[in-house]
C-alpha positions as CSV (number, residue, x, y, z in Angstrom):
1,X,70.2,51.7,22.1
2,X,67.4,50.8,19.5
3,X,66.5,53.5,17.4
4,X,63.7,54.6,16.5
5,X,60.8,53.0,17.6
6,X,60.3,51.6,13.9
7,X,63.7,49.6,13.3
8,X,62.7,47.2,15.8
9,X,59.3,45.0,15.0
10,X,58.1,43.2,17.8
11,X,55.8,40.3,18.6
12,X,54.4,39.9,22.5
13,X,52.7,36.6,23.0
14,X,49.7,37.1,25.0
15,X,51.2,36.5,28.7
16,X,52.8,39.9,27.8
17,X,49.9,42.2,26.9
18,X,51.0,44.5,29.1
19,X,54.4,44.4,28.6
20,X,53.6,45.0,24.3
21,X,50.9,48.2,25.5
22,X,54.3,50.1,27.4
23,X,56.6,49.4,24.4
24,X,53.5,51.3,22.7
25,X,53.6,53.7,24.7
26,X,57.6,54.1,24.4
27,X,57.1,54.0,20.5
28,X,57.9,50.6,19.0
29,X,56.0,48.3,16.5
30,X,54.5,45.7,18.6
31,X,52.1,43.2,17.8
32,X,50.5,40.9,20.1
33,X,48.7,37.6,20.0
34,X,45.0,37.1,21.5
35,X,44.5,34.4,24.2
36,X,43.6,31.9,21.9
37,X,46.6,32.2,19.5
38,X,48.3,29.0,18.3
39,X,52.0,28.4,18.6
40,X,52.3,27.7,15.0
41,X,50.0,30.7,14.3
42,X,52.5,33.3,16.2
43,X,55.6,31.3,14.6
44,X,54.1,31.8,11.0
45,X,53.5,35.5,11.3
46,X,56.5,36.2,13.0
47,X,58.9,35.0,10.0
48,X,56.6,36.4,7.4
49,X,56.8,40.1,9.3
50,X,60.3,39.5,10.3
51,X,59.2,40.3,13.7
52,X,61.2,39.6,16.9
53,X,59.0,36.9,19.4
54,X,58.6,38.3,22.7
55,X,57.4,35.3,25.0
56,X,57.5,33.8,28.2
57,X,56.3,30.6,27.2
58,X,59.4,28.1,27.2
59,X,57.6,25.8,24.5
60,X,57.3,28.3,22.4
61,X,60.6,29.6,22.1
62,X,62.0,26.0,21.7
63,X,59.8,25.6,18.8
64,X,60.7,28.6,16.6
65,X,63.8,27.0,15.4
66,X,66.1,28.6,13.3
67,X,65.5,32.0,11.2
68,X,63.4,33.4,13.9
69,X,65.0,35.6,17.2
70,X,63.1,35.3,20.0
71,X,63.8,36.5,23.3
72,X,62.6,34.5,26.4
73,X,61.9,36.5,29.2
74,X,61.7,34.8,32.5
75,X,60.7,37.5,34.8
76,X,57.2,37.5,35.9
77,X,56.8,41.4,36.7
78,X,56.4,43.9,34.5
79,X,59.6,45.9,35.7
80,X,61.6,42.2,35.3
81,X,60.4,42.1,32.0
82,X,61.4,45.2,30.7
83,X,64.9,45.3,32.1
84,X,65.2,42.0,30.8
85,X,63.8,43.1,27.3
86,X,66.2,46.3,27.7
87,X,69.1,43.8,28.2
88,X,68.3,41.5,25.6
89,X,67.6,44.2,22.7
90,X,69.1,47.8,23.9
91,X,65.2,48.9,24.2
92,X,65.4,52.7,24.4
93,X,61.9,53.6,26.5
94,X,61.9,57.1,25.5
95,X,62.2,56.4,21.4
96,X,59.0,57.9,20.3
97,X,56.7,58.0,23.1
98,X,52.9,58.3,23.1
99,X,53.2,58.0,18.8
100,X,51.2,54.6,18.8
101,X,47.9,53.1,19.9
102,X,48.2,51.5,23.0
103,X,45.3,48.9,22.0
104,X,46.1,48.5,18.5
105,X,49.6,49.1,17.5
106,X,48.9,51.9,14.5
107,X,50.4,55.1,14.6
108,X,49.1,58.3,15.9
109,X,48.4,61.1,13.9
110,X,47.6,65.0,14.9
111,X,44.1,65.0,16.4
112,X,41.8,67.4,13.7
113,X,39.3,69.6,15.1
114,X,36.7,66.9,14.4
115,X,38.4,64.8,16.5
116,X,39.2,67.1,19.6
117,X,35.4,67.3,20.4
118,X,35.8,64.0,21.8
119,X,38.4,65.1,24.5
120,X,37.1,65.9,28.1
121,X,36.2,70.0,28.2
122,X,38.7,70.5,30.9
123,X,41.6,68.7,28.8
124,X,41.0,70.9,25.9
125,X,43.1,73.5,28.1
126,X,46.4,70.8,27.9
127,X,49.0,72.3,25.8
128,X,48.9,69.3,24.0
129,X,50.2,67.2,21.6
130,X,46.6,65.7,20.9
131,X,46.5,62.6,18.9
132,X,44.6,60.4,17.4
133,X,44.1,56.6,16.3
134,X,43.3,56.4,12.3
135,X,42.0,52.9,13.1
136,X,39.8,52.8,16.3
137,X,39.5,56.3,16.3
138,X,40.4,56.7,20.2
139,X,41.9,60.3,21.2
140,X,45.0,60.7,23.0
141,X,45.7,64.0,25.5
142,X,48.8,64.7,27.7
143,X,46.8,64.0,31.1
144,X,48.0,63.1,34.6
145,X,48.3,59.2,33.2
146,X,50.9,60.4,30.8
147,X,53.0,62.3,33.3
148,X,52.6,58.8,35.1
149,X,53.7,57.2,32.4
150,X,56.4,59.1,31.1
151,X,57.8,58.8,34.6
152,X,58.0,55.1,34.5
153,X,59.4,55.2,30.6
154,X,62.2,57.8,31.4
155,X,63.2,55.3,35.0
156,X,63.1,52.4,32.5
157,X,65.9,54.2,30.4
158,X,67.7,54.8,32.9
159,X,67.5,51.7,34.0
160,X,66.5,52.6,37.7
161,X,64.7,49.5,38.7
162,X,62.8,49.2,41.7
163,X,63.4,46.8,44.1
164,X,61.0,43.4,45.2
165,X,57.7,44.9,45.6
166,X,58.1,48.0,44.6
């Protein structure tokens, strides 16, 4: 399996938003391309942060050429993806989990005191880990969500994948 979360750099076009914000959330490097993103645009940043492309567009993958891996992911769920992604790259869900911001990719540090104020009253109780995003500044708190999450992560490692609508 890919370890950690850092050695792998990823690139999600934007048909995969969703699919980038969970590998987040399992602790890799992912960027990801806004709607209006040109193919050339993605290619160029790819090769100059030796990322890996992450797309379901066809055209886009054809055009990458050489010096650039890609991984074309046909599935159209979000569980299809990532066993597909899993497959392709030995994506290990539980790497570094919740060490990341889900909206823009930068690394979590320890919430400071400062910073906790923000957090609901009643999840100031949690035992924690509380972190926070240097960049946007959004606080993070192990909440019902994350149990949720974690969940999901620890079913993708294990490759347990639900069936047709599930």
């Amino acid at each position: 399996m890919a370890t950690p979360g850092e050695t792998l750099q990823l690139f999600c076009d934007a048909m995969l938003a969703g699919l980038a914000r969970w590998l987040r959330a399992a602790g890799y490097d992912v960027g990801l391309a806004p709607v209006s993103a040109m193919d050339r645009a993605i290619l160029d940043l790819c090769r100059a942060q030796s990322r890996i492309l992450v797309t379901r567009d066809r055209h886009l993958a054809t055009h990458a050429g050489t010096g650039l891996r890609v991984v074309l992911l046909r599935a159209n769920g979000l569980d299809g993806q990532a066993a597909e992604l899993t497959a392709a790259l030995c994506i290990d869900w539980t790497c570094a989990p919740f060490t990341r911001c889900l909206l823009d990719n930068t690394p979590l540090h320890r919430a400071t005191p400062e910073e906790l104020t923000r957090v609901p009253p009643r999840a100031r109780d949690l035992p924690g880990p509380f972190r926070a995003c240097p960049a946007c500044g959004r606080v993070y708190w192990p909440g019902s969500h994350v149990r949720r999450m974690q969940a999901r992560l620890l079913r993708w490692r294990a490759c347990d994948w639900p069936g047709p609508g599930e």
